[in-house]
DOPA-88950 format. One record per residue (C-alpha): residue number from 1; residue in one letter; x, y, z. Coordinates in nm, 2 decimals. Layout:
# DOPA-88950
ATOM   num   residuo        u        v        w
ATOM   NUM         a        X        Y        Z
...
//
This chain:
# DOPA-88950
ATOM   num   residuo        u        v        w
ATOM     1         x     3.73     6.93    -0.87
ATOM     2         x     3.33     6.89    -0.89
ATOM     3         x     3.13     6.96    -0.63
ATOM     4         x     2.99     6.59    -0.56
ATOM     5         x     3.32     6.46    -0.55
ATOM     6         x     3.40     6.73    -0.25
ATOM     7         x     3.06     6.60    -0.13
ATOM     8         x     3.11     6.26    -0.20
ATOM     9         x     3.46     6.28    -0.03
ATOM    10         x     3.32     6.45     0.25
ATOM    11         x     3.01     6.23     0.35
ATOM    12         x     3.31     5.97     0.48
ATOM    13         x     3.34     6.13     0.77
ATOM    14         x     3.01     6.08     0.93
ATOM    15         x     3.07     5.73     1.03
ATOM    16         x     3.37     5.91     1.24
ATOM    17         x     3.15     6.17     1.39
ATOM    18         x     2.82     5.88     1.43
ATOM    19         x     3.08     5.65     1.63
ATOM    20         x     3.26     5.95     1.85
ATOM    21         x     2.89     6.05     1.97
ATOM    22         x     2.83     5.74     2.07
ATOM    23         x     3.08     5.66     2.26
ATOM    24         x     3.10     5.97     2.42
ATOM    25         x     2.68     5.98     2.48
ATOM    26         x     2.61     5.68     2.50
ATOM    27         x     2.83     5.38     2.56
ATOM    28         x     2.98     5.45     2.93
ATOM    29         x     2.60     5.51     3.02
ATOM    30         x     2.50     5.20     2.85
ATOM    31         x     2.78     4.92     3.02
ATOM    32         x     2.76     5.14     3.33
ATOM    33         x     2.38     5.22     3.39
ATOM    34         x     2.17     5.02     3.17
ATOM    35         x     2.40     4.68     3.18
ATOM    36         x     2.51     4.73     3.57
ATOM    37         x     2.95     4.72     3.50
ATOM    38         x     3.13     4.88     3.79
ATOM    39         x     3.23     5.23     3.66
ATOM    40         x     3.60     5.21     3.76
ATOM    41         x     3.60     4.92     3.56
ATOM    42         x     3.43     5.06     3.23
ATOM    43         x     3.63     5.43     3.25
ATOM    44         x     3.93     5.14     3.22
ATOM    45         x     3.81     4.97     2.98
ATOM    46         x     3.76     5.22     2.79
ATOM    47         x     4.14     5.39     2.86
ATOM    48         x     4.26     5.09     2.71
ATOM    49         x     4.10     5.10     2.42
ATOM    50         x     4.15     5.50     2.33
ATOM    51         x     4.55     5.41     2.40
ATOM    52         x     4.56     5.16     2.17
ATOM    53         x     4.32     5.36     1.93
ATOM    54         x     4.61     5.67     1.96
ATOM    55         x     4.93     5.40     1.90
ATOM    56         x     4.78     5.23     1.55
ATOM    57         x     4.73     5.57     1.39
ATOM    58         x     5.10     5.65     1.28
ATOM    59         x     5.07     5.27     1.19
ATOM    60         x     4.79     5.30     1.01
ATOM    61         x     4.93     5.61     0.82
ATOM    62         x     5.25     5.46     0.75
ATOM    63         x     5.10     5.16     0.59
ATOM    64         x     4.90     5.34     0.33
ATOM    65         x     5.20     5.60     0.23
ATOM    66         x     5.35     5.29     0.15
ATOM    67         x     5.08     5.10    -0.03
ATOM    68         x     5.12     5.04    -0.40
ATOM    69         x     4.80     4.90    -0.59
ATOM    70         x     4.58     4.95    -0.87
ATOM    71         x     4.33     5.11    -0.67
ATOM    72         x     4.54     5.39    -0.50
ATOM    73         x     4.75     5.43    -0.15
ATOM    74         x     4.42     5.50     0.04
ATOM    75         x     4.09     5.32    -0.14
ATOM    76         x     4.19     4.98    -0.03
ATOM    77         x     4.20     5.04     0.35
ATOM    78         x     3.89     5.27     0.31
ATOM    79         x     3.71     4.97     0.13
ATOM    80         x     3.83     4.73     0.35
ATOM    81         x     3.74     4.86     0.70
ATOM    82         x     3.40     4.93     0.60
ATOM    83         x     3.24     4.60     0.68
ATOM    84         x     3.43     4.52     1.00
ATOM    85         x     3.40     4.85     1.16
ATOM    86         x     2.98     4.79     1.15
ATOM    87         x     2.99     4.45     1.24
ATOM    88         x     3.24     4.53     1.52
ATOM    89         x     3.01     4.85     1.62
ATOM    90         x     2.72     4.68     1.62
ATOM    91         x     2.86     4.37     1.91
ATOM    92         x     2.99     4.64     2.10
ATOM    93         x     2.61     4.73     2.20
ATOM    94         x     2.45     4.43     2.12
ATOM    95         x     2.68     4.17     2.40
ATOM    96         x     2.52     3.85     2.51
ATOM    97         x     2.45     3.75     2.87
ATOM    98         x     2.79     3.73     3.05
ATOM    99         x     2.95     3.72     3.41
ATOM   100         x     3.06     4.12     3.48
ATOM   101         x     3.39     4.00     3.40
ATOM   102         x     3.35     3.88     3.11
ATOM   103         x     3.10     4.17     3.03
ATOM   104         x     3.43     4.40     3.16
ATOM   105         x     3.64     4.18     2.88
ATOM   106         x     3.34     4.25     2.57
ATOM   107         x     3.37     4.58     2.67
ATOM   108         x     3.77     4.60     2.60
ATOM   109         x     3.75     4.35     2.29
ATOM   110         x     3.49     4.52     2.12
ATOM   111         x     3.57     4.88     2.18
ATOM   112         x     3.95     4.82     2.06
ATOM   113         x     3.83     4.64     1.74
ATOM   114         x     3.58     4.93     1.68
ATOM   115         x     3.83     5.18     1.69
ATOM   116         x     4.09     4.96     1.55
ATOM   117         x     3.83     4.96     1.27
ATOM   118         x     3.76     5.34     1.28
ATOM   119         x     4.15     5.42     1.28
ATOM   120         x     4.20     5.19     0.93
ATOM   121         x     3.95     5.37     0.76
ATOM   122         x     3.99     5.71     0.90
ATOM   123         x     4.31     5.78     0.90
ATOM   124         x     4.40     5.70     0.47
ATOM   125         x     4.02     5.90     0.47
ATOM   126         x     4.20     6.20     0.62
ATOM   127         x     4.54     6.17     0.40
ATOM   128         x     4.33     6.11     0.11
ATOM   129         x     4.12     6.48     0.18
ATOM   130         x     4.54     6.60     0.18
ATOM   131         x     4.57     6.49    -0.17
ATOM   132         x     4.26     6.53    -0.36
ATOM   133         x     4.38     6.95    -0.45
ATOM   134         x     4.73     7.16    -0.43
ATOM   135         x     4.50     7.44    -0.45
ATOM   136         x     4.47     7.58    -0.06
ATOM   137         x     4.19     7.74    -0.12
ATOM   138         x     4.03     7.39    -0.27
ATOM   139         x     4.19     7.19     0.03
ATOM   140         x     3.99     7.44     0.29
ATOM   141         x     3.67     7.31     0.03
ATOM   142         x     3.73     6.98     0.12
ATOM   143         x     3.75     7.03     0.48
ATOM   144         x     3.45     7.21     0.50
ATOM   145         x     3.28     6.96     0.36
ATOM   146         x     3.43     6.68     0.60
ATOM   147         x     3.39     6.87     0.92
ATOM   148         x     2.97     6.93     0.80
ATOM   149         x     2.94     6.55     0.75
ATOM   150         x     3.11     6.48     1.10
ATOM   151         x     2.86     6.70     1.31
ATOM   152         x     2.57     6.50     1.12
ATOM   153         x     2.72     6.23     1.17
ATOM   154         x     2.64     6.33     1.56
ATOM   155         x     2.31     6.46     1.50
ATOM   156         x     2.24     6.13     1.33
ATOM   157         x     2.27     5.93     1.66
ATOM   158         x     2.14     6.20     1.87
ATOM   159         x     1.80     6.22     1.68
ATOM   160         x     1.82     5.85     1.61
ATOM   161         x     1.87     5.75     1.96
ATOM   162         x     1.64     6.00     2.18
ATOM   163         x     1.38     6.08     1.91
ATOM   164         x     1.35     5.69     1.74
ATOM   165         x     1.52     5.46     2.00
ATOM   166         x     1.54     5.57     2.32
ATOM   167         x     1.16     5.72     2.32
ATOM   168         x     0.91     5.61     2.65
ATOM   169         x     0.73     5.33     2.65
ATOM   170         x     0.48     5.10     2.87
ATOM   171         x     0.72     4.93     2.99
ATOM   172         x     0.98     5.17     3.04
ATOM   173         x     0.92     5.53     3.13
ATOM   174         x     1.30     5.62     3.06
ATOM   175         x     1.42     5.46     2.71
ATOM   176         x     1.71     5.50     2.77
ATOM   177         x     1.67     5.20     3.00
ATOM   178         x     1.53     4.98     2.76
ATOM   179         x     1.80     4.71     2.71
ATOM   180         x     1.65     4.57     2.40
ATOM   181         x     1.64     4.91     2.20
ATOM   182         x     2.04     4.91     2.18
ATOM   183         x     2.10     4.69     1.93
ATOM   184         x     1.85     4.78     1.72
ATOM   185         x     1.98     5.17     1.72
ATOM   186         x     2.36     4.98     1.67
ATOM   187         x     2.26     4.82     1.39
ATOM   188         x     2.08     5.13     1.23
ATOM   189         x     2.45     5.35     1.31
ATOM   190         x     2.61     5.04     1.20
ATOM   191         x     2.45     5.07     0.87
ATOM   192         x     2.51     5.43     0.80
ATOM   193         x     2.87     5.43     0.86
ATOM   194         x     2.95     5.12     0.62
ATOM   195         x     2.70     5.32     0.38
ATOM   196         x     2.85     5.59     0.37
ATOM   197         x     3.26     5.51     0.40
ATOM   198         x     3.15     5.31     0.09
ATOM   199         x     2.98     5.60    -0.11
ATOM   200         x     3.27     5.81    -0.02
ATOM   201         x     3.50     5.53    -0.15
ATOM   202         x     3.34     5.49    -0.49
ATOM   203         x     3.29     5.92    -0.50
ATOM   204         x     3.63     5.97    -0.50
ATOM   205         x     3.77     5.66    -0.74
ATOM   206         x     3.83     5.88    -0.99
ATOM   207         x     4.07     6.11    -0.89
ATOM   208         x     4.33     5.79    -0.82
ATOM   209         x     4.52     5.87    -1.15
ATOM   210         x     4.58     6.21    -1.00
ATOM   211         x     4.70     6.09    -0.70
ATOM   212         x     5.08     6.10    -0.53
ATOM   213         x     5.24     5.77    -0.55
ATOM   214         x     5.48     5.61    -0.27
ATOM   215         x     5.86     5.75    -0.34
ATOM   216         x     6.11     5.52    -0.45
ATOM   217         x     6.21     5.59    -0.06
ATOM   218         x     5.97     5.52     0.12
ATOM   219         x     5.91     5.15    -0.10
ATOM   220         x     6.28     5.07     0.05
ATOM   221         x     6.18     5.16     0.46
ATOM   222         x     6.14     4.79     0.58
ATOM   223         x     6.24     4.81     0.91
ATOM   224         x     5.89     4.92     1.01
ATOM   225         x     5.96     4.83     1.41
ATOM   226         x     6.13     5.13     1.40
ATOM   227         x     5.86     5.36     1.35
ATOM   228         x     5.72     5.39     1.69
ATOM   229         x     6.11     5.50     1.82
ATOM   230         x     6.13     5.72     1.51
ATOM   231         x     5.78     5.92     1.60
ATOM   232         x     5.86     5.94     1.99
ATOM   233         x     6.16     6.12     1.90
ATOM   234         x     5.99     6.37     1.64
ATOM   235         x     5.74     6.39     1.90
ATOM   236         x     6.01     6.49     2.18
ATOM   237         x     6.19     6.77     1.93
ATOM   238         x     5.86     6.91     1.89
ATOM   239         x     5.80     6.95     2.26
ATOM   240         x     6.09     7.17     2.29
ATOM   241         x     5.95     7.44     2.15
ATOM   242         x     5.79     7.67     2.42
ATOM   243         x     5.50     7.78     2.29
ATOM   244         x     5.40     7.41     2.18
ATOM   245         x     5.49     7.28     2.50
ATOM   246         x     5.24     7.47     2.67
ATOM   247         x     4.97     7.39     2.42
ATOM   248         x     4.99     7.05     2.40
ATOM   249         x     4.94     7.08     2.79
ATOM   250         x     4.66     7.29     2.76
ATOM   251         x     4.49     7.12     2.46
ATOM   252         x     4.56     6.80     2.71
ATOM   253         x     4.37     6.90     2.99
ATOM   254         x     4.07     7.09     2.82
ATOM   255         x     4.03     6.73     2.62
ATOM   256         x     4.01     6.53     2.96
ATOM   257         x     3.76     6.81     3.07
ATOM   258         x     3.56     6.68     2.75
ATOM   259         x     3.59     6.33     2.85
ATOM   260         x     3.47     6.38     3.18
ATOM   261         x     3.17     6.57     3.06
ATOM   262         x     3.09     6.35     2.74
ATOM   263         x     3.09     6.04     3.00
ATOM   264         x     2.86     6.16     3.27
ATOM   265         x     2.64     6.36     3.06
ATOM   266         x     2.32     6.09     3.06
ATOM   267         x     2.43     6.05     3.41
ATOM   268         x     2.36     6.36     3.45
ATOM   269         x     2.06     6.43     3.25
ATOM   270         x     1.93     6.12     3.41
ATOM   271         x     1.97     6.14     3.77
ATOM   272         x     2.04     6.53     3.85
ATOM   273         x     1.80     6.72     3.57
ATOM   274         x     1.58     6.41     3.53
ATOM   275         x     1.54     6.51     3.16
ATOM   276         x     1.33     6.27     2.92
ATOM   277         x     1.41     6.13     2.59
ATOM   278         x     1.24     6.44     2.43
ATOM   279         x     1.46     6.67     2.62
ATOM   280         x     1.75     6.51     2.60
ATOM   281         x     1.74     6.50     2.24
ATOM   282         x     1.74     6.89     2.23
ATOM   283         x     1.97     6.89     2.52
ATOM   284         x     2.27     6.68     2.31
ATOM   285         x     2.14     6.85     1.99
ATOM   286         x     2.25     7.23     2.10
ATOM   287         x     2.59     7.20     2.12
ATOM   288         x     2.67     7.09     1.79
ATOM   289         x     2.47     7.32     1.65
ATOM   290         x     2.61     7.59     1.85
ATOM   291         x     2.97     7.46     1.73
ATOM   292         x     2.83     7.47     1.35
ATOM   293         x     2.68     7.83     1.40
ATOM   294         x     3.03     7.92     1.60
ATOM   295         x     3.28     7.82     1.36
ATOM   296         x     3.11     8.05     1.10
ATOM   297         x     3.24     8.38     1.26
ATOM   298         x     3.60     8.24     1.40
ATOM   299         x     3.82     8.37     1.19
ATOM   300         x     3.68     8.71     1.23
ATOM   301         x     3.75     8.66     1.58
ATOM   302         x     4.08     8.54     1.49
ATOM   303         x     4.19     8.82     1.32
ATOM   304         x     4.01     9.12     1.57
ATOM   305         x     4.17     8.94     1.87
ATOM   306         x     4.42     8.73     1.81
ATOM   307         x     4.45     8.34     1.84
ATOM   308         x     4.55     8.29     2.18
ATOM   309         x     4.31     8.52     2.32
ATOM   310         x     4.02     8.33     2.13
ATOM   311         x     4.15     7.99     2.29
ATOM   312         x     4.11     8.15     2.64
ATOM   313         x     3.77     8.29     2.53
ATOM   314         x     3.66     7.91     2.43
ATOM   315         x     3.78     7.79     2.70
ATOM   316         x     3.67     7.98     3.00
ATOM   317         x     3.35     8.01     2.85
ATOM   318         x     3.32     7.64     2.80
ATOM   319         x     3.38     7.55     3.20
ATOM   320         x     3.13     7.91     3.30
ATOM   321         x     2.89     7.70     3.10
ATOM   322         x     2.98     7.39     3.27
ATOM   323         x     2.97     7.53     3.59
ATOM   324         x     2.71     7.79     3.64
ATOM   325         x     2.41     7.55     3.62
ATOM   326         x     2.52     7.31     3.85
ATOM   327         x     2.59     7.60     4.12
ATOM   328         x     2.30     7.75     4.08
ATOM   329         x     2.07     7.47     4.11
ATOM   330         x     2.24     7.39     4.44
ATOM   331         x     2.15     7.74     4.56
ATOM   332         x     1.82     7.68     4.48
ATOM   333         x     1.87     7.96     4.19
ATOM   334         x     1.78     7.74     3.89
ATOM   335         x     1.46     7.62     3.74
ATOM   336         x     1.26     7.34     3.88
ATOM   337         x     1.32     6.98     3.72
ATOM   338         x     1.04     6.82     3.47
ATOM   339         x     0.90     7.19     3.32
ATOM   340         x     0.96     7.37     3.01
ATOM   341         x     1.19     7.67     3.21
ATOM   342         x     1.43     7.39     3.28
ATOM   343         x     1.46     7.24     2.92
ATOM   344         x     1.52     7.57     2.75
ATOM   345         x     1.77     7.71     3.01
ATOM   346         x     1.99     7.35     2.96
ATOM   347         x     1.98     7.37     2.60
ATOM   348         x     2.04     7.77     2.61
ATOM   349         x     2.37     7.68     2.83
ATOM   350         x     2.48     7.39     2.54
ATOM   351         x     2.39     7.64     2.30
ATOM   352         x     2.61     7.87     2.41
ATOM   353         x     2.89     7.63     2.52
ATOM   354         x     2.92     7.52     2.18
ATOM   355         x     2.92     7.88     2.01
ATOM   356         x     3.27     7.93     2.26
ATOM   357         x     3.43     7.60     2.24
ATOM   358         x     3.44     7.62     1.86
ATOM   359         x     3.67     7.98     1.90
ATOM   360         x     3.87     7.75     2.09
ATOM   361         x     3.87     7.43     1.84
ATOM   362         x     3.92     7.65     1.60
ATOM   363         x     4.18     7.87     1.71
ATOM   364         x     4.44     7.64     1.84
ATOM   365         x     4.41     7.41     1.52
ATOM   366         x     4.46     7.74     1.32
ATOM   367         x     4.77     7.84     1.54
ATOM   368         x     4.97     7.47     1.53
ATOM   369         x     5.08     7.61     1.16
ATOM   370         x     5.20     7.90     1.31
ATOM   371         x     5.40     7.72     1.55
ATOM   372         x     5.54     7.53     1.23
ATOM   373         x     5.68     7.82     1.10
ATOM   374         x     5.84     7.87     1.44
ATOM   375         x     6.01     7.53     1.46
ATOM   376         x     6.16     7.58     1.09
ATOM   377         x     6.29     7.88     1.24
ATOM   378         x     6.49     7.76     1.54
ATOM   379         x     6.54     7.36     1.39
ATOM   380         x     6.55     7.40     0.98
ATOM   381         x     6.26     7.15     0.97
ATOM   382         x     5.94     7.15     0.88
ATOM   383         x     5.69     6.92     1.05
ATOM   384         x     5.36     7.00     1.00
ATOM   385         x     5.26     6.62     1.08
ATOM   386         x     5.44     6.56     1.36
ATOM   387         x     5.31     6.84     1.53
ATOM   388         x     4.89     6.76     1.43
ATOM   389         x     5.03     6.37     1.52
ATOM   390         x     5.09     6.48     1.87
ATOM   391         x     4.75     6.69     1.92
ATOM   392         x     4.60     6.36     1.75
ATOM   393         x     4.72     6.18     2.01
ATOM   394         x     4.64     6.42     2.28
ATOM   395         x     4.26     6.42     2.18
ATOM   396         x     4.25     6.03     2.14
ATOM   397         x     4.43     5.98     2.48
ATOM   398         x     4.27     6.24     2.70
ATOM   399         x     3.90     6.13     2.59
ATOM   400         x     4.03     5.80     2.72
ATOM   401         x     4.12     5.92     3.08
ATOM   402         x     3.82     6.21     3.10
ATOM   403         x     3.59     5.88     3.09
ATOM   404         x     3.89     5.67     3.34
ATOM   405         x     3.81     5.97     3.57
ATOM   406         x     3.46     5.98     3.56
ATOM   407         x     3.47     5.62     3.60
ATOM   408         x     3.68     5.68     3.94
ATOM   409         x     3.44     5.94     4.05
ATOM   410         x     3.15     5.75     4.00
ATOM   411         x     3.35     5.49     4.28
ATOM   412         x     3.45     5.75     4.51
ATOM   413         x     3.13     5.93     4.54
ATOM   414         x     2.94     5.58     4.60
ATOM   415         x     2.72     5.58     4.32
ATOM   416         x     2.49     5.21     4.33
ATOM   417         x     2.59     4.96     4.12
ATOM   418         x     2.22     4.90     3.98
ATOM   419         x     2.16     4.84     3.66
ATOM   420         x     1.82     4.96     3.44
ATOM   421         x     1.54     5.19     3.59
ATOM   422         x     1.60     5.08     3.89
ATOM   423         x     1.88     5.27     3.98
ATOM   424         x     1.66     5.56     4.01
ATOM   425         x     1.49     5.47     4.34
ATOM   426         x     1.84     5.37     4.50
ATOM   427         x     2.05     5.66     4.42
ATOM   428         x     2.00     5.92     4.73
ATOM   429         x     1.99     6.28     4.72
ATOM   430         x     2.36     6.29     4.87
ATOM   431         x     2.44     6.05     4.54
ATOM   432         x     2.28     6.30     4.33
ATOM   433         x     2.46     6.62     4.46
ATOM   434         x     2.82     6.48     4.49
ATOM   435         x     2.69     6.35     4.07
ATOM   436         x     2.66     6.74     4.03
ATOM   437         x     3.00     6.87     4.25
ATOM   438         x     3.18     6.64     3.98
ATOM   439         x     3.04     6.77     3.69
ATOM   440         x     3.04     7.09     3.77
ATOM   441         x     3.28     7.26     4.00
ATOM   442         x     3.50     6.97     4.00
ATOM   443         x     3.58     7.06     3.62
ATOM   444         x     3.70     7.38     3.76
ATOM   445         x     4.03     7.27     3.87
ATOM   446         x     4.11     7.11     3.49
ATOM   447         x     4.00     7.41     3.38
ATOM   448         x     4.21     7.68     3.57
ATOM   449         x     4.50     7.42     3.46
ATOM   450         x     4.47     7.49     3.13
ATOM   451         x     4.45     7.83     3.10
ATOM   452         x     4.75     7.90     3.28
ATOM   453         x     4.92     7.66     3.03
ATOM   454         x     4.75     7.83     2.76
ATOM   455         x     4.90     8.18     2.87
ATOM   456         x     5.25     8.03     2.92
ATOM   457         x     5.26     8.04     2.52
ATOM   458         x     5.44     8.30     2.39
ATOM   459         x     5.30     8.27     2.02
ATOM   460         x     5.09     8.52     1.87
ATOM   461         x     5.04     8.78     1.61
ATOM   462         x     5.36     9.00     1.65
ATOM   463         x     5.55     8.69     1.72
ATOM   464         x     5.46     8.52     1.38
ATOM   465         x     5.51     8.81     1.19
ATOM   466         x     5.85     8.87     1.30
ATOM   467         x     5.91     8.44     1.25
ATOM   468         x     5.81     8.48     0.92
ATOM   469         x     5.99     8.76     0.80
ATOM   470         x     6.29     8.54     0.94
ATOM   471         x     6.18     8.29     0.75
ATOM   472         x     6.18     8.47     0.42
ATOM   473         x     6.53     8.59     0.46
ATOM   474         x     6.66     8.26     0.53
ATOM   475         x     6.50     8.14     0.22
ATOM   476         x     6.64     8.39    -0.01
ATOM   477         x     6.98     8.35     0.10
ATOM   478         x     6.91     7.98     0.07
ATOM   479         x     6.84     8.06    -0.23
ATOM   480         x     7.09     8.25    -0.32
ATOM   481         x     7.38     8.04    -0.19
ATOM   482         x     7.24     7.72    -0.40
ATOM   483         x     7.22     7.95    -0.75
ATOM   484         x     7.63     8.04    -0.66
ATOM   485         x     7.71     7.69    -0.59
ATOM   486         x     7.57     7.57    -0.90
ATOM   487         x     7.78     7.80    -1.11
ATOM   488         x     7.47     8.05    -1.23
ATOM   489         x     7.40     8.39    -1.13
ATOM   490         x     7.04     8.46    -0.96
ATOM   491         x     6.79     8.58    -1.18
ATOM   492         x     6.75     8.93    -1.02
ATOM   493         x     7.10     9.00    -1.12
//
């Protein structure tokens, strides 16, 4: 396959990664700080919409394995979300004047048809990367290029928003205040995504002749109310295996840790670090930078220390990162807000939190095939998508109640409901600390959580060796017993 078709293919996935940071920079700051919603009721709104985003994937999958059409299973979804996604991305941060209730309603309309958007196009965009190679070391190719075009994707609305948009001005020292600079910066994220989805479209046209077909099977399935029974109970069969048990669990709670942090991070930056638009930009820049340096010596780490071990690593270094500045500047051990000190110690922690968490992105991807070959072991099937289906929906649904929670703490802690600049001059130093507790320490608890479910698993090296050695005798006498039954004798003999 050439290389601008891996290229081509791959660029698709930067409207996912442009609209994921913005939600999780951008848009609970935006209803909650800028627009003046009650957080409770935007960490709800927001549930709600991540919910429905996680239900209408195996939908959305289902429908184009079944799709028959002259351009392909996947291009016609791909094609067809393009233009609705932006327009539906651009209303999202661009409402008119309304009531908070009927700003609370925007909020759930818009954000549901966004994703709804997102999950039409992404999901045949991902089954499509499946199919474009049988080679695996071609497939790992394609990823590569899909995961690169996803963290700039992010880097597009981080430099876009704090280095273009979101920049001081006379009439407002903080630009991430300005109310009219939203729409503008949707618009321009807007454009990019339906941009790009299209080139990778057109990129990847050619290869539709080489393409898998729907079966003669799956033409037949009609009774398509049946689906959402049918993948509850795949999803139930999976959880009875131990060792995925306990990392779904685990994998649940470090993505609600995410949540919480992706929500209150302007917050944050805003009311505890008092960072400006120039700071921030290298603030939210680190981390994926630190995640693109990180994954480049994972599998190393993978294979000197064993997956499970790297997924603790990830994670505890992740919360240490979390936690350490926060407690530090509450003992008065931390640089002083608005100097330089201050900037490069916050962007050396996201650094740094990045390098970790991609051992731990990494490392429990890479293991849920290992936990495949466990559950052909003890079932007879193999399920690699039920399994990814159910971390899938983990991710989707946990983002959803990190920013419910940090919605709810926001309440409890009695932040002001003032919207715009300000806010500054009402929220009190008490506001400001309890801000931090949450951020910091608080994410402690999740965190301890999760590594005791990640330790529960009884998966690793030794285990998978001995699983797939299993596995290979099976197979052989499988083997074996169908070339008797069919009246021939094997080929070793």
């Amino acid at each position: 396959m050439p290389v601008w078709v891996k290229a081509g293919y791959g660029i698709g996935q930067l409207a996912e990664g442009a609209k994921n940071a913005a939600f999780a920079a951008l848009l609970f700051f935006y209803y909650t700080a800028v627009l003046g919603l009650a957080p409770e009721k935007a960490g709800f709104a927001l549930l709600i919409a991540l919910l429905f985003d996680a239900i209408t994937d195996p939908l959305a999958g289902y429908l184009s394995d079944n799709l028959r059409s002259r351009f392909g299973r996947r291009h016609p979804f791909m094609i067809a979300a393009a233009l609705p996604l932006g327009v539906c991305f651009y209303l999202l941060f661009s409402p008119p004047e309304l009531s908070e209730n009927g700003l609370y309603l925007w909020l759930i309309v818009f954000s549901i048809l966004t994703r709804g958007a997102m999950t039409l196009y992404h999901v045949p965009h991902l089954s499509l990367g499946a199919e474009l190679s049988e080679d695996i070391y071609e497939r790992s190719s394609v990823v590569a290029y899909r995961y690169f075009s996803s963290y700039v994707g992010a880097l597009c609305v981080y430099g876009l928003g704090f280095g273009v948009y979101f920049v001081s001005t006379p009439e407002f020292e903080d630009g991430k205040f300005n109310l009219a600079a939203y729409g503008p910066f949707a618009l321009t994220i807007a454009s990019i995504m339906v941009v790009t989805i299209l080139i990778s479209a057109v990129a990847t046209l050619g290869r539709i002749p080489y393409l898998p077909a729907p079966t003669a099977v799956m033409q037949r399935e009609q009774r398509w109310y049946l689906i959402p029974v049918r993948l509850l109970g795949e999803i139930v069969a999976a959880l009875r295996n131990r060792s995925f048990r306990w990392l779904f669990l685990g994998v649940l709670i470090i993505f609600t840790m995410v949540g919480v942090d992706g929500a209150l991070s302007l917050h944050m930056n805003t009311y505890f670090w008092a960072l400006d638009a120039g700071q921030n930009l290298l603030f939210f820049l680190a981390m994926p930078v630190g995640v693109l340096i990180g994954t480049g010596f994972s599998r190393t780490l993978n294979e000197r220390f064993d997956k499970k071990a790297c997924i603790v690593l990830g994670t505890g270094g992740w919360v240490v990162c979390q936690i350490l500045p926060v407690v530090l500047r509450l003992i008065g051990w931390f640089p002083e807000n608005e100097t330089e000190a201050l900037t490069l110690t916050l962007t050396g922690f996201r650094f740094l939190q990045g390098l970790l968490v991609a051992q731990s992105l990494v490392s429990f991807n890479a293991l849920i095939p290992d936990i495949v070959d466990e559950h052909e072991l003890q079932t007879g099937k193999r399920q690699e998508g039920i399994f990814f289906a159910a971390i899938s929906f983990s991710a989707k649904a946990t983002h959803g109640f990190g920013t419910f929670f940090a919605g709810i703490a926001l309440s409890l802690i009695a932040w002001p409901e003032v919207a715009g600049e300000a806010s500054k001059a009402v929220v009190s130093a008490t506001n400001i600390r309890d801000l931090g507790l949450v951020f910091g320490p608080a994410v402690a608890l999740f965190a301890v959580l999760a590594l005791l479910c990640i330790l529960r698993m009884n998966m690793n090296r030794d285990r998978h060796r001995d699983v797939v050695a299993a596995l290979a005798e099976r197979r052989q006498q499988d083997q074996l017993s169908a070339t008797v039954h069919n009246g021939t004798r094997p080929a070793s003999a």
